[in-house]
C-alpha positions in Angstrom: 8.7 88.9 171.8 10.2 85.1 171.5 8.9 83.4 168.6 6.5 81.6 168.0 5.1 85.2 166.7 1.9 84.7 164.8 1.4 87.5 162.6 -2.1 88.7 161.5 -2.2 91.9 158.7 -5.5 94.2 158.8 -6.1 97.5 157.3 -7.7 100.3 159.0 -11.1 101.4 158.5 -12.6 104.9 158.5 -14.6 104.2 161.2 -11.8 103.0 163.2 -10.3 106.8 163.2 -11.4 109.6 165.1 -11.8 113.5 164.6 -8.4 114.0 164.6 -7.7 110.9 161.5 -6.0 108.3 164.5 -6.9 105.4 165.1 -8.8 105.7 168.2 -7.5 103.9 171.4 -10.3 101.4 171.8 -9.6 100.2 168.6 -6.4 98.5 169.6 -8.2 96.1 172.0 -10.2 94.8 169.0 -6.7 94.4 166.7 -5.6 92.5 169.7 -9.2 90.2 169.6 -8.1 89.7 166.3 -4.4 88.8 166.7 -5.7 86.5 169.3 -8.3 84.8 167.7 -6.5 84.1 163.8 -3.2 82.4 166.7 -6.0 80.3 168.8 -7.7 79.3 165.0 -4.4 78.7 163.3 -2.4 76.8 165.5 -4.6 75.8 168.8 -8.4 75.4 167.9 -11.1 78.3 167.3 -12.9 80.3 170.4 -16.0 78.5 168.6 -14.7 74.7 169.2 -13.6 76.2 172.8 -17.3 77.2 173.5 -18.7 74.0 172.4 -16.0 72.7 174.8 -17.9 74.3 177.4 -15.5 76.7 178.1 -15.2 81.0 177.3 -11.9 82.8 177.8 -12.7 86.1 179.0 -10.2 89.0 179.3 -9.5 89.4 182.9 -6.5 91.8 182.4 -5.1 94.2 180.2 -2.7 96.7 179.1 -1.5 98.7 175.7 1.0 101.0 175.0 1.0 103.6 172.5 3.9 104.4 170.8 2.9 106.2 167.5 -0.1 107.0 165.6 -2.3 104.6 162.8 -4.4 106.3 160.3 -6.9 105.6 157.6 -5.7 102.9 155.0 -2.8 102.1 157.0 -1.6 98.2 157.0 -1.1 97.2 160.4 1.1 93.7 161.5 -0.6 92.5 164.5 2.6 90.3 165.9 0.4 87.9 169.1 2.4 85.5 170.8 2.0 83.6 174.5 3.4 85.3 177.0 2.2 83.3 180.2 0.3 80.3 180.8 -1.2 78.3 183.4 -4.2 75.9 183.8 -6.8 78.4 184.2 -5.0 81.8 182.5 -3.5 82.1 179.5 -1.4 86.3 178.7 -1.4 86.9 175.2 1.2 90.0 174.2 1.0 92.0 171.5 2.5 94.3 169.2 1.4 96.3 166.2 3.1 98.0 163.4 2.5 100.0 160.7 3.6 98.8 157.6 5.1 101.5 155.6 6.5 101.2 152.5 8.5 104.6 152.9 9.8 103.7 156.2 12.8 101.3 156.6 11.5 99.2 158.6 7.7 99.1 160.3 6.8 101.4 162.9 5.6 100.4 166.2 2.4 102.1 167.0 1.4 100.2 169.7 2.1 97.2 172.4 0.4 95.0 175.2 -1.2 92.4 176.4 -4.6 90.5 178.2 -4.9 87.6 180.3 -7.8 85.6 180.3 -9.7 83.1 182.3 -10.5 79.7 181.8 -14.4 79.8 182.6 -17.1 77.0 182.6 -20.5 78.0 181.5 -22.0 78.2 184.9 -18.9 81.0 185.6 -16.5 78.9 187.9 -12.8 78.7 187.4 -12.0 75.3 185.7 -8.7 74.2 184.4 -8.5 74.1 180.5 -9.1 70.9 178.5 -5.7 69.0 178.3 -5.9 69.2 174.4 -6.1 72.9 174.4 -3.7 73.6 177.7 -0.7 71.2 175.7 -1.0 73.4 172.8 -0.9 76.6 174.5 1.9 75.4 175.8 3.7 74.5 172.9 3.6 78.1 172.2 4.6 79.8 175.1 7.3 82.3 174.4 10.7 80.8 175.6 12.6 84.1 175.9 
């Protein structure tokens, strides 16, 4: 990923393993929700100021990879950039790592992204507000 990278830290829950001590695969779409939300409140505006905008952003598309496992306790790096943007979608990618102190560098356990729709509150299609849409775009990756 280009930068701008925003990089949220989280630490894995029992409850987000399963039987085997993983972290299960379901999982990651939420560490991406939460990649995506700490970018749109830190540098855009929250999903909450969106709504009272009149507008939701539902995920219309998306798409991990795993590359190696989480477990229990670990520190992940969620790493959420702007991948593609238009007036009504928006692709966030991501990438998580596992911070490991014993490891040289972090290790990737896992990449992708979502695309979601700019959606009034009847359902329709509507372009994103101007305000939001130039800062989106201030972040799109350039690489």
């Amino acid at each position: 990923m280009a930068h701008p990278i925003h990089i949220t830290e989280i630490r894995v829950r029992y409850g987000d393993t399963d039987a085997a001590g993983v972290v299960y695969n379901a999982n990651y779409l939420r560490y991406f929700e939460i990649g995506r939300s700490e970018l749109m409140r830190e540098w855009v505006c929250s999903y909450k100021e969106i709504e009272t905008l009149g507008f939701i952003l539902p995920v219309t598309e998306c798409f991990s990879r795993f590359k190696a496992p989480a477990f229990y306790d670990d520190l992940l790096s969620i790493e959420t950039s702007i991948d593609k943007l238009t007036k009504l979608t928006c692709r966030f990618q991501y990438s998580i790592r596992r911070m490991d102190s014993q490891l040289e560098r972090p290790k990737l356990v896992a990449k992708g992204h979502t695309v979601h729709a700019s959606v009034n509150n009847d359902g329709k299609l509507t372009a994103l507000p101007d305000q939001i849409l130039s800062k989106l775009n201030g972040l799109l990756k350039t690489g």
